[in-house]
C-alpha positions in Angstrom: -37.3 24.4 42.1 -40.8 23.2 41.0 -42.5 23.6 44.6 -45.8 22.1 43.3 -43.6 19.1 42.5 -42.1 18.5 45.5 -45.8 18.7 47.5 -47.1 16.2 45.4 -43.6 13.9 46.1 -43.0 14.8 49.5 -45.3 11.7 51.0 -43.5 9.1 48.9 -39.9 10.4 49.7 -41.0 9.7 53.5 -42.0 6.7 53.3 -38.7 5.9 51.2 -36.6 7.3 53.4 -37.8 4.5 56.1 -37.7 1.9 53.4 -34.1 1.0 54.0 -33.1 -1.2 57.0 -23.5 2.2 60.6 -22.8 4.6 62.7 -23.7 5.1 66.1 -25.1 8.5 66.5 -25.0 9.2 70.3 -26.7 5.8 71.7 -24.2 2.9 73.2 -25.2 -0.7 71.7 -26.8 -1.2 75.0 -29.1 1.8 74.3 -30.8 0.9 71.1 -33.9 -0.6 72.7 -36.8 2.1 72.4 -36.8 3.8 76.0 -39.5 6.4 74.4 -43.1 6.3 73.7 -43.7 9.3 71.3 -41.4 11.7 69.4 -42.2 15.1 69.2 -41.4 18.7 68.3 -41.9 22.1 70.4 -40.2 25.5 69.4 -37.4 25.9 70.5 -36.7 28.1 74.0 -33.3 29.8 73.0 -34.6 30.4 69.4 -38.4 30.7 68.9 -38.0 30.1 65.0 -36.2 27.2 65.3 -37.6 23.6 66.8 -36.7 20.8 69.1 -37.0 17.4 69.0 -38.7 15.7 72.2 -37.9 12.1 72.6 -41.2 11.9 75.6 -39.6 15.1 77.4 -35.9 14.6 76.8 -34.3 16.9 74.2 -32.0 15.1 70.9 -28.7 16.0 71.1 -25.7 15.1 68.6 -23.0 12.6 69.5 -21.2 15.6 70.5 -23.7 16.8 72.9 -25.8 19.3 70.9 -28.5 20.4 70.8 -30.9 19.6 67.4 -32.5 22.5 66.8 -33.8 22.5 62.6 -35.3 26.0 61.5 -37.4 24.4 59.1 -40.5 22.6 60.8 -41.7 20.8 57.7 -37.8 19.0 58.0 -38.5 18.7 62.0 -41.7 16.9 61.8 -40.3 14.4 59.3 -37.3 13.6 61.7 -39.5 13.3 64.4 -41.2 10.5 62.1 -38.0 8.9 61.7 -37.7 8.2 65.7 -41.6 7.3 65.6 -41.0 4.7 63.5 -38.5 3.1 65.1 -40.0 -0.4 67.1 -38.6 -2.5 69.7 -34.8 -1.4 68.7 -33.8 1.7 67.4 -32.2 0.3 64.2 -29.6 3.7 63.8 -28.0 2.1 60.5 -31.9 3.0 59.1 -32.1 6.4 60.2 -30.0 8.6 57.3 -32.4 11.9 57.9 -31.1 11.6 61.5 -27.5 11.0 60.3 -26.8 13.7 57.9 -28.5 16.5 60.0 -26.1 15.1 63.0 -23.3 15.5 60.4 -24.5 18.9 59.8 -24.9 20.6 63.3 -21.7 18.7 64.5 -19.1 18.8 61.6 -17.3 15.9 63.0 -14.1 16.4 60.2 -14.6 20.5 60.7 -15.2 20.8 56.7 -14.9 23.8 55.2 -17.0 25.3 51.8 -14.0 24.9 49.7 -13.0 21.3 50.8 -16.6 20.3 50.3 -16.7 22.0 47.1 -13.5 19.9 45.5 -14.7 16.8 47.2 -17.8 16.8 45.2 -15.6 18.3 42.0 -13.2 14.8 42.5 -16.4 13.2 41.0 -16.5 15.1 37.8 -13.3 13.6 36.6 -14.3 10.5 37.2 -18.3 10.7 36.4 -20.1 7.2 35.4 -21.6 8.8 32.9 -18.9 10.3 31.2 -16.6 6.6 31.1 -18.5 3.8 29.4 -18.5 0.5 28.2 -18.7 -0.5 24.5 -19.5 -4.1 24.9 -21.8 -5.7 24.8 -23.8 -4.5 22.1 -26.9 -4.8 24.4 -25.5 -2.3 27.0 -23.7 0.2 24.8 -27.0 0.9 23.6 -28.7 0.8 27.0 -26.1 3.9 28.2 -26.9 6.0 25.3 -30.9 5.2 25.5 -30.5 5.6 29.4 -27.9 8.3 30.6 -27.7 10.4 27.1 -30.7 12.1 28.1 -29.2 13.1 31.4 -25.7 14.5 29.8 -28.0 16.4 27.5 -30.1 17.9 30.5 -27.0 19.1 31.9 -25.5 20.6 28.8 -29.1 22.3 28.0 -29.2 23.8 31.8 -25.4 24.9 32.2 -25.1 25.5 28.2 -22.0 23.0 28.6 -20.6 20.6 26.3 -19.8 17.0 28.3 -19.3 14.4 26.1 -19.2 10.9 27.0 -16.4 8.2 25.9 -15.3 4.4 25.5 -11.8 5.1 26.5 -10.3 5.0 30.0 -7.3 7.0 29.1 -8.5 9.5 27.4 -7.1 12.8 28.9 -9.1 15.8 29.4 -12.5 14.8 29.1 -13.6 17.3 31.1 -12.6 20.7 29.7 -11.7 23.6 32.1 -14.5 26.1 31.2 -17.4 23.3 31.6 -15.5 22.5 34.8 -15.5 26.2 36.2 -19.1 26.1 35.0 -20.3 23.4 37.9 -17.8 25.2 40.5 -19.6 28.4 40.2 -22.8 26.5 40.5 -22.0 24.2 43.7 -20.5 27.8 45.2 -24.0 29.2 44.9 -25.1 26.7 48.0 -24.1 27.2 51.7 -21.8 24.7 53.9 -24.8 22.6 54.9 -26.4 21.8 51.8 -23.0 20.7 50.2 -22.6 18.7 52.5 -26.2 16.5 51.7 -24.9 17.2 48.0 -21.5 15.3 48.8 -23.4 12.7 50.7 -25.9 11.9 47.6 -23.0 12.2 44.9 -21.0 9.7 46.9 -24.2 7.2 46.4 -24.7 7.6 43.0 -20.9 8.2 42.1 -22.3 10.9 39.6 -22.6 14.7 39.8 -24.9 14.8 36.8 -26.8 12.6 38.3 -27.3 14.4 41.9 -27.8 17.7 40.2 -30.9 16.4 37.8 -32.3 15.0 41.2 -31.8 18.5 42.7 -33.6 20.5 40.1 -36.4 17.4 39.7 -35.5 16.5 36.3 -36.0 12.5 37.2 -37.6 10.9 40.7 -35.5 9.3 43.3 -36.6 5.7 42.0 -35.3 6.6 38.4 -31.8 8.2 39.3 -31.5 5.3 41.8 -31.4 3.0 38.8 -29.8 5.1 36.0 -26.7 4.9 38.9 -26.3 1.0 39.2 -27.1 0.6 34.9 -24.6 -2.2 35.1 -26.3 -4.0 38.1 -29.6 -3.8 36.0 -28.4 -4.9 33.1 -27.2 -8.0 34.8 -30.2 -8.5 36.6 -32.1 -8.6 32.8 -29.8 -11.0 31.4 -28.7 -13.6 34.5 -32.0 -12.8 37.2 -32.0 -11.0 40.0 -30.5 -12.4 43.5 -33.7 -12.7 45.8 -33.6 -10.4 48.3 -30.1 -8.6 47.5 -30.7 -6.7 44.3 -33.7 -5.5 45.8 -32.3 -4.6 49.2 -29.7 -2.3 47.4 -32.0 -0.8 45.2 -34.3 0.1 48.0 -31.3 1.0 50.4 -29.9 3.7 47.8 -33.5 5.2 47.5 -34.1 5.5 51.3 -30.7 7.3 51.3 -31.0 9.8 49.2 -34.5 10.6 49.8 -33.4 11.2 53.0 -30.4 13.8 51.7 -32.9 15.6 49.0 -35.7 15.7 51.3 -33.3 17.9 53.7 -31.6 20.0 50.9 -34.4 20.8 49.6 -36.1 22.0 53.2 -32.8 24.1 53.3 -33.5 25.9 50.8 -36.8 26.5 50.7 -39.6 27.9 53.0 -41.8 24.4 53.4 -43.8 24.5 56.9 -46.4 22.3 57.8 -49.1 25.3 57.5 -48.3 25.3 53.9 -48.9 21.4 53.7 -51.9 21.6 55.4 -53.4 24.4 52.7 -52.5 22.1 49.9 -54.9 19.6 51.5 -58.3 22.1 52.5 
């Protein structure tokens, strides 16, 4: 992964995961006004490479009662943020960095690397890119001029051959060896970060879409819009619902900023000491 890249980026994906405004994660409905002044992180006393999150001096826990302890500090810091920037109410259906590493440390369903792993494969089958429409003439055109370049990416990178079509029931799209092809790669990441890669393909409804946001090939803002082509295309021809359109858009982007800011913390060595080089 382009590290440089992801320096320059990291600022904006913070401020988009906050952007977005549902589960309960470990706080009763009666809890979610702030009872914290300051979020914070200290190493952690069981594990001195790991951290702790201090809400004041009480230590987050999971729903299930455990204890959030992240290795990587750049990922803890940005958490903490999350918390900071909660106001009055702590608005948990906003919080998705929060979320997913909750998901992670607790495995709610008790998922294993091979059910995550055909989970995210179920999407190939079924890939927006892959199944399009040929009418109108207006949007045929906007799918090739807007997701051909992606399908190409792919093919370049994996040295596959996905081909799109106009036809619903066409059988065997998707041919075996390309298909082994994206297995092998998804096996390549551990039980964690498959599960941020499920969550992000389930938002975009595209695996070629979630892997050119993992290797940086397009921003968050630009993959957020290549997955809802339809919706935009509607917005250009009938105007766009005040408020609504916008909200989605802005609620997709929070989310998966969110998930790619903590894959990509999971598998790389980002600490705030290398942050605060880049700056000097």
């Amino acid at each position: 992964m382009n590290t440089l890249l992801f320096r320059r980026y990291s600022p904006c994906l913070i401020r988009l995961c906050a952007r977005s405004s549902a589960t309960n994660f470990g706080l009763t409905n009666r809890d979610r006004k702030r009872f914290y002044k300051q979020a914070s992180i200290v190493e952690s006393s069981q594990s001195p490479s790991k951290y702790e999150i201090l809400l004041d001096q009480r230590k987050l826990k999971t729903p299930l009662g455990n204890l959030v302890t992240i290795e990587n500090e750049f990922l803890a810091l940005a958490l903490a943020q999350e918390w900071n920037q909660q106001e009055k109410k702590i608005d948990l259906s906003s919080m998705h960095m929060n979320s997913l590493i909750n998901t992670l440390i607790d495995n709610p369903l008790k998922i294993t690397k091979a059910q995550l792993i055909d989970k995210i494969m179920y999407f190939l089958d079924w890939d927006t890119l892959l199944y399009r429409s040929d009418y109108p003439e207006e949007f045929k055109q906007l799918q090739i001029k807007s997701w051909d370049p992606i399908l190409s990416f792919i093919n370049q990178q994996f040295h596959t051959n996905f081909e799109s079509t106009y036809y619903l029931d066409k059988k065997d799209l998707v041919k075996k060896s390309d298909r082994d092809i994206i297995e092998k790669y998804l096996a390549n990441f551990d039980q964690p970060s498959l599960t941020v890669v499920l969550f992000i393909v389930e938002q975009l409804k595209s695996i070629f879409l979630t892997i050119c946001l993992l290797k940086q090939f397009q921003s968050v803002e630009n993959i957020a819009s290549l997955s809802r082509l339809e919706t935009e295309f509607q917005i250009s021809r009938w105007s766009n619902v005040e408020y609504h359109h916008d909200y989605e858009l802005m609620d997709t982007c929070s989310k998966i900023s969110a998930a790619y800011l903590i894959f990509y913390c999971l598998n790389n060595n980002i600490t705030q000491t290398v942050l605060s080089k880049d700056k000097a």
